[in-house]
TORDOKOL-185078 format. One record per residue (C-alpha): residue number from 1; residue in three letters; x, y, z. Coordinates in nm, 2 decimals, always signed. Layout:
REM residues N
pos / code / X / Y / Z
NUM / ALA / X / Y / Z $
...
This chain:
REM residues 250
pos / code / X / Y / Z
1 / UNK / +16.47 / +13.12 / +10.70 $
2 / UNK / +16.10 / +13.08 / +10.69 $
3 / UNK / +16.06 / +13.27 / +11.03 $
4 / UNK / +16.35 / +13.50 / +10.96 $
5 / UNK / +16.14 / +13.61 / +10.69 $
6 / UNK / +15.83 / +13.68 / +10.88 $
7 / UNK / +16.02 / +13.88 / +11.19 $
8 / UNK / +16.21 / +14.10 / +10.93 $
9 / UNK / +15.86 / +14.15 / +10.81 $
10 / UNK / +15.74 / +14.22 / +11.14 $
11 / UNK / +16.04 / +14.50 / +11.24 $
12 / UNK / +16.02 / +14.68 / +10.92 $
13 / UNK / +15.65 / +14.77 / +11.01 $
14 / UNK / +15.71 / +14.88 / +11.33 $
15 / UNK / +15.98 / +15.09 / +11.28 $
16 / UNK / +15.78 / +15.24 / +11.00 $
17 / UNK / +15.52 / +15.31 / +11.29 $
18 / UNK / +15.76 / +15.45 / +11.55 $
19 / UNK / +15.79 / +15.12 / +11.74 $
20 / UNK / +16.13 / +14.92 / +11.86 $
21 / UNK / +16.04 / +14.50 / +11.81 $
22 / UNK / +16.23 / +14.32 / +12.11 $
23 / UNK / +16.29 / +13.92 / +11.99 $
24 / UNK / +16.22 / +13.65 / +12.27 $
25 / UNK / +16.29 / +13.29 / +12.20 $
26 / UNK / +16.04 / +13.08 / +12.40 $
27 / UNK / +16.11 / +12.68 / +12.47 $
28 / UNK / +15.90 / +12.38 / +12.57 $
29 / UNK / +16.04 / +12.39 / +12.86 $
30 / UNK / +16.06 / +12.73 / +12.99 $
31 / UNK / +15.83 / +12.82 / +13.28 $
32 / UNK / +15.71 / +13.09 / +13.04 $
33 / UNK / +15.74 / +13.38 / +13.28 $
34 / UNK / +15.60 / +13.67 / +13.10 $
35 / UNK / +15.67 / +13.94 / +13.32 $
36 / UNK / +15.92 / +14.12 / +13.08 $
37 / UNK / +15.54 / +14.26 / +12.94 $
38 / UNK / +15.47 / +14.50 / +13.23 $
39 / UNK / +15.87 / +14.52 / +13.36 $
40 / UNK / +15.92 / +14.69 / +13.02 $
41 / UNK / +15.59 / +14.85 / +12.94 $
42 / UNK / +15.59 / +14.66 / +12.68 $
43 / UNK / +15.31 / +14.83 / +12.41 $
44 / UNK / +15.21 / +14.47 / +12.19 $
45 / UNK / +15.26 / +14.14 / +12.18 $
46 / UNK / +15.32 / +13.88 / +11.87 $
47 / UNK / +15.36 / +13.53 / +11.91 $
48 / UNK / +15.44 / +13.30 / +11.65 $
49 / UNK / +15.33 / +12.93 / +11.64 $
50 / UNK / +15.21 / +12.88 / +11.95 $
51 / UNK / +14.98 / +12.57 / +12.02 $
52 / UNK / +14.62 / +12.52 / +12.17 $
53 / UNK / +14.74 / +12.39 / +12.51 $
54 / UNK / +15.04 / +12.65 / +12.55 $
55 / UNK / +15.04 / +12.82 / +12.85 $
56 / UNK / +15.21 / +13.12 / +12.67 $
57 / UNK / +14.85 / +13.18 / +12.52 $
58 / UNK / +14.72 / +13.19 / +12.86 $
59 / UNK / +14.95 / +13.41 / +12.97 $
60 / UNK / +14.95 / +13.68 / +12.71 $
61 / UNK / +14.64 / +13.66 / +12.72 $
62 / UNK / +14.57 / +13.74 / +13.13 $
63 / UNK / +14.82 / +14.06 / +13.08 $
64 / UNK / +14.56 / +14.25 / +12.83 $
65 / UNK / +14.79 / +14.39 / +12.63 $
66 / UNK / +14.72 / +14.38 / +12.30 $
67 / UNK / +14.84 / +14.09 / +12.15 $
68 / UNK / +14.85 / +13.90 / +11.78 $
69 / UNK / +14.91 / +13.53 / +11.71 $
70 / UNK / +15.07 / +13.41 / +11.42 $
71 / UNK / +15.03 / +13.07 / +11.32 $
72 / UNK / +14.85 / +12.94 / +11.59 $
73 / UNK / +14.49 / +12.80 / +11.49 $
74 / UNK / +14.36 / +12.90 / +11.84 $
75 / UNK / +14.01 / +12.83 / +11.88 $
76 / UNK / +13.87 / +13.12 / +12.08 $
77 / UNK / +13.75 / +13.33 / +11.83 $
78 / UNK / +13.83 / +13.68 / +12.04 $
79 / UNK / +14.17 / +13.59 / +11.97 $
80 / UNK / +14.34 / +13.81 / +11.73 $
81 / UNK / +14.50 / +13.58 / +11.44 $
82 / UNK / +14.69 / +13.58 / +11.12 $
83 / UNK / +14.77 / +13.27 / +10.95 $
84 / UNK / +14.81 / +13.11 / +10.62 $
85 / UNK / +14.58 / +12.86 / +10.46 $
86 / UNK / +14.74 / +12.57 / +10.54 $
87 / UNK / +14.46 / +12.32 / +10.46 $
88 / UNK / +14.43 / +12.49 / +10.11 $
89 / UNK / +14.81 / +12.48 / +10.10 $
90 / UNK / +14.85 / +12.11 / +10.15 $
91 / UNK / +14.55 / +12.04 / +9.87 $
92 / UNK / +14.73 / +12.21 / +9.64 $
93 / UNK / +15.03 / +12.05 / +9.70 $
94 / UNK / +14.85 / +11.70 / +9.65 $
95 / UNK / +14.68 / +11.81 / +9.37 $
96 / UNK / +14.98 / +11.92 / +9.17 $
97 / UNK / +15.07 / +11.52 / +9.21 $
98 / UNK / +14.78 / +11.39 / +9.13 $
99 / UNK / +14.75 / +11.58 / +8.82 $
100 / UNK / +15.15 / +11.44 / +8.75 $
101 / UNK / +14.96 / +11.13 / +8.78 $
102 / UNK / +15.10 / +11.01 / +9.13 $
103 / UNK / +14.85 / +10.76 / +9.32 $
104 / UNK / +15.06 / +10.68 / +9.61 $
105 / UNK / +15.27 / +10.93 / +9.80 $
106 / UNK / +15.48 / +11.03 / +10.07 $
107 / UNK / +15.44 / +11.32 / +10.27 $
108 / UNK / +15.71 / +11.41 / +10.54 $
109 / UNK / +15.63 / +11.68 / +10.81 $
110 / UNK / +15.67 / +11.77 / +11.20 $
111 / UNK / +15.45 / +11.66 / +11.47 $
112 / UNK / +15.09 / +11.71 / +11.40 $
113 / UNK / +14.89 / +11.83 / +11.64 $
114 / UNK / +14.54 / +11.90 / +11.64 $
115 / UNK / +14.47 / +12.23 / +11.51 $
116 / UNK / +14.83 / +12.26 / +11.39 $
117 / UNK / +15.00 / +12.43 / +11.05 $
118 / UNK / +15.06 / +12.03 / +11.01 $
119 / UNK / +14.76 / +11.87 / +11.08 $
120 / UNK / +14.60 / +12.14 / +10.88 $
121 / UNK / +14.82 / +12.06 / +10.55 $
122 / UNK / +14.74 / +11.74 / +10.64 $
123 / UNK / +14.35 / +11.73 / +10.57 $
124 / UNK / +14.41 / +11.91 / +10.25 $
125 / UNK / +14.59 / +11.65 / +10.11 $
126 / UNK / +14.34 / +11.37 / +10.27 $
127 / UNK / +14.03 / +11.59 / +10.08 $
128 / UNK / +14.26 / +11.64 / +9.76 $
129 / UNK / +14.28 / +11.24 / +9.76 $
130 / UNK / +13.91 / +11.21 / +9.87 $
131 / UNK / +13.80 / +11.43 / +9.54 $
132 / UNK / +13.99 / +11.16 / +9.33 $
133 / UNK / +13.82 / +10.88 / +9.52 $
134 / UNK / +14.16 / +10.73 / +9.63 $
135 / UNK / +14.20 / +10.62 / +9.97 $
136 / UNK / +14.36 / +10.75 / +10.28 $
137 / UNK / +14.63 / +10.45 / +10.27 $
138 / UNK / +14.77 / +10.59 / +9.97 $
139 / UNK / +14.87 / +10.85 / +10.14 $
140 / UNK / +15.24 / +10.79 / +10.39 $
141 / UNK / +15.29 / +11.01 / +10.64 $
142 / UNK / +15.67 / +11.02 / +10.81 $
143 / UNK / +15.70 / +11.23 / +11.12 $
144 / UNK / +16.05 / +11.44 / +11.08 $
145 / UNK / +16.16 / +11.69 / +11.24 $
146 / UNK / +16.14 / +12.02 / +11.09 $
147 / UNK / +16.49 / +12.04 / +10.98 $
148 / UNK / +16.74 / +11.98 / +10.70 $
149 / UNK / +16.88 / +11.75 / +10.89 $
150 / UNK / +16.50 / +11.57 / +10.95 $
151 / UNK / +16.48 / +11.60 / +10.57 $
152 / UNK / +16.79 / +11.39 / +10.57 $
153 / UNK / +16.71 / +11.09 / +10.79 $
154 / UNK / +16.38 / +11.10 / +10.65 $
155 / UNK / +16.55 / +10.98 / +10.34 $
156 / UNK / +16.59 / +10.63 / +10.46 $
157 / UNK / +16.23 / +10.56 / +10.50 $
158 / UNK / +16.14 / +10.61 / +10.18 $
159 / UNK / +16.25 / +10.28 / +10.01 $
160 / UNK / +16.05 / +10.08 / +10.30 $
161 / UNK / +15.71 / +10.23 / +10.13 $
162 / UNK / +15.64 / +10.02 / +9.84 $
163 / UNK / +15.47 / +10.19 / +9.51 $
164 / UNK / +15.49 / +10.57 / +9.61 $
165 / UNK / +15.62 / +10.82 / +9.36 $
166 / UNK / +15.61 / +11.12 / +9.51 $
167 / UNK / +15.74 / +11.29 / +9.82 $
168 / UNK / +15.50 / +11.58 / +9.96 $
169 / UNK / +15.78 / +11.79 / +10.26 $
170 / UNK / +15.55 / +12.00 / +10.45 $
171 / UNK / +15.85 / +12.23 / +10.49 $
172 / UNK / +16.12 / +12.33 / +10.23 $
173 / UNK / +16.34 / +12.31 / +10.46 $
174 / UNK / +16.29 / +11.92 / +10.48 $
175 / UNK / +16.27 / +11.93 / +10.13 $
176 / UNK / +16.61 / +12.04 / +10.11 $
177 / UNK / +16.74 / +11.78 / +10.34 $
178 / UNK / +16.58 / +11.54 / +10.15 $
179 / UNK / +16.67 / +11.63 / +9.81 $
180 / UNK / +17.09 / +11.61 / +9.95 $
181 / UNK / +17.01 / +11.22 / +10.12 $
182 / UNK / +16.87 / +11.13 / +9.72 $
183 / UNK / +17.13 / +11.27 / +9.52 $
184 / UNK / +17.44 / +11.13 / +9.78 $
185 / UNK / +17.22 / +10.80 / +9.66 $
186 / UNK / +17.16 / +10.85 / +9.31 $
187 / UNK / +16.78 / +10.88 / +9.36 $
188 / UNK / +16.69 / +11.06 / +9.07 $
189 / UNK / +16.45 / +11.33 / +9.11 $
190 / UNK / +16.19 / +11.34 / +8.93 $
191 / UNK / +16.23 / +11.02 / +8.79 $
192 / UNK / +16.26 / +10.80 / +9.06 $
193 / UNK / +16.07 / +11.07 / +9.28 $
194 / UNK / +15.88 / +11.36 / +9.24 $
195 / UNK / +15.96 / +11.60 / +9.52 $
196 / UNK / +15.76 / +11.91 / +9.66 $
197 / UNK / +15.77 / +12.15 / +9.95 $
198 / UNK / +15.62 / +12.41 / +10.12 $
199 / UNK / +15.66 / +12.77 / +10.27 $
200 / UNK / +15.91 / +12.88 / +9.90 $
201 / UNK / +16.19 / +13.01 / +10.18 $
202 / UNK / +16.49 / +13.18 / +9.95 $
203 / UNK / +16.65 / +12.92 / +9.94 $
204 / UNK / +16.40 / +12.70 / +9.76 $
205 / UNK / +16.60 / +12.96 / +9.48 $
206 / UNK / +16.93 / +12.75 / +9.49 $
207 / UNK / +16.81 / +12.39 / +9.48 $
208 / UNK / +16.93 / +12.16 / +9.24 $
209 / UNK / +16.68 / +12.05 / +9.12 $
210 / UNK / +16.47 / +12.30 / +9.12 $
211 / UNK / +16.22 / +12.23 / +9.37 $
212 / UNK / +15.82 / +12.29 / +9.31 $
213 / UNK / +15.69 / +12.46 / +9.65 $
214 / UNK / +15.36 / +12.58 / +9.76 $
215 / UNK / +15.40 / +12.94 / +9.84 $
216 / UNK / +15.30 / +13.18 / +10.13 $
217 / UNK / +15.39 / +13.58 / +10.15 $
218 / UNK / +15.57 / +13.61 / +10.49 $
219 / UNK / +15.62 / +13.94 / +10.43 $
220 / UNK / +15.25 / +14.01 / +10.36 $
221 / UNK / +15.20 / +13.74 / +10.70 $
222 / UNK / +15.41 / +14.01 / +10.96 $
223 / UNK / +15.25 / +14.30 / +10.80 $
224 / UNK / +14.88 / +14.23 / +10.85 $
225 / UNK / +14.99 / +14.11 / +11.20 $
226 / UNK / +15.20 / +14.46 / +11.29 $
227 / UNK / +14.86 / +14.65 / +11.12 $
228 / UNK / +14.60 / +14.43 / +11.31 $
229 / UNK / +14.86 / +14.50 / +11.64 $
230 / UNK / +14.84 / +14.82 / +11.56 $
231 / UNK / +14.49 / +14.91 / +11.54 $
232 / UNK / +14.46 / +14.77 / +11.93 $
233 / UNK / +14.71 / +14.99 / +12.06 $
234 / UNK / +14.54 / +15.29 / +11.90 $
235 / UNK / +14.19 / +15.18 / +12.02 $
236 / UNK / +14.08 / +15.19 / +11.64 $
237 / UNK / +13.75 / +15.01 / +11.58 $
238 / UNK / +13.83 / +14.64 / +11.43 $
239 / UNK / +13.57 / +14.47 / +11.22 $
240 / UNK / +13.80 / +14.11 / +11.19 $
241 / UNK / +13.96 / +13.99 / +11.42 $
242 / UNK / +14.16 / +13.65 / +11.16 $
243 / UNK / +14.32 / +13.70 / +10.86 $
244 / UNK / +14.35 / +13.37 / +10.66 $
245 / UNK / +14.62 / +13.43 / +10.39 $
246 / UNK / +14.58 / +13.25 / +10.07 $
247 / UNK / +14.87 / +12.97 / +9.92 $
248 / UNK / +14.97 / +12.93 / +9.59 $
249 / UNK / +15.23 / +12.69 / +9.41 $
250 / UNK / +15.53 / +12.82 / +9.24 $
């Protein structure tokens, strides 16, 4: 849902601009063969969540066509960029616990890489827990992943973590997993658990019970991307080159 959201975004604009958006799923294992870009005179690129290390990046990159990357924390700063902040996102989320008076929690995300939307929630909650002079240890971190069904399994852990209160997902979508593995156990939430996510997909809408997430505008997300895109293709001049979105709980 949560990258549903951000495409739907991201094909509105164009065709508000006069432009077609072509989708192509890229895996880990592909041999990320690009040439589609000149086959098809292709006029942008977009590219959603792609890591340091990927050779996509260096790839889009070699073909100079103008090009936007969502999600991606790259470090050369030439690199067009639009992403949320993820490290304020995570404080927040840690925050809101700590203010509910939770010491020790659990947080449940994917893989965290360096420089990745995970790591970067990450060191928000770590500073959010530093301000309150409580140490790193109270804070559990279960790799998962990012899926209901990671949500789910992630479930099983939780009882093996002695003292914590509070489950931090780094995605709603693990939140929702989660939320169905405690109530098929009659793990009461909040009492036995507080429980938060992240991202507020539509979903978050239907969850019983109503689930506390830290939210991000994906639709605001594809837009600056499809403007910044944009402004390449014309040639306009372009005075930033990253746009860091701001998060907020809901």
């Amino acid at each position: 849902p949560f990258y549903w959201s951000i495409l739907s975004s991201i094909e509105k604009c164009s065709k508000e601009k006069g432009f077609y958006t072509i989708l192509i799923g890229m895996t880990e294992n592909q041999n990320h063969n690009l040439d589609f870009i000149k086959e098809r005179n292709i006029d942008g690129v977009i590219v959603i969540g792609a890591a340091e290390n990927d050779p996509t990046v260096k790839f889009v990159r070699e073909y100079q066509t103008p090009n936007v990357f969502i999600d991606s924390y790259l470090l050369d700063e030439e690199v067009f960029q639009v992403f949320l902040d993820d490290k304020q996102g995570g404080y927040m989320g840690a925050k809101h616990l700590l203010n509910l008076r939770h010491e020790k929690i659990i947080v449940i995300g994917g893989s965290r890489e360096k420089h990745g939307v995970m790591n970067e929630r990450m060191e928000g909650v770590y500073t959010a827990f530093k301000q309150a002079e409580l140490a790193r240890n109270k804070v559990h971190y279960i790799d998962a992943p990012v899926s209901m069904r990671g949500g789910y399994d992630a479930g099983t852990a939780l009882s093996e973590i002695y003292g914590a209160t509070a489950v931090f997902c780094l995605s709603d979508i693990i939140a929702l997993g989660l939320l169905k593995y405690l109530n098929e156990h009659n793990i009461r939430v909040p009492e036995d658990y507080s429980v938060i996510g992240f991202d507020n997909i539509s979903s978050v809408a239907y969850s019983s019970p109503a689930l506390t997430t830290i939210s991000q505008d994906t639709v605001r997300k594809g837009r600056v991307a499809v403007e910044l895109l944009m402004s390449q293709i014309n040639d306009d001049k372009i005075e930033q080159k990253k746009y860091i979105l701001p998060a907020s709980v809901k």
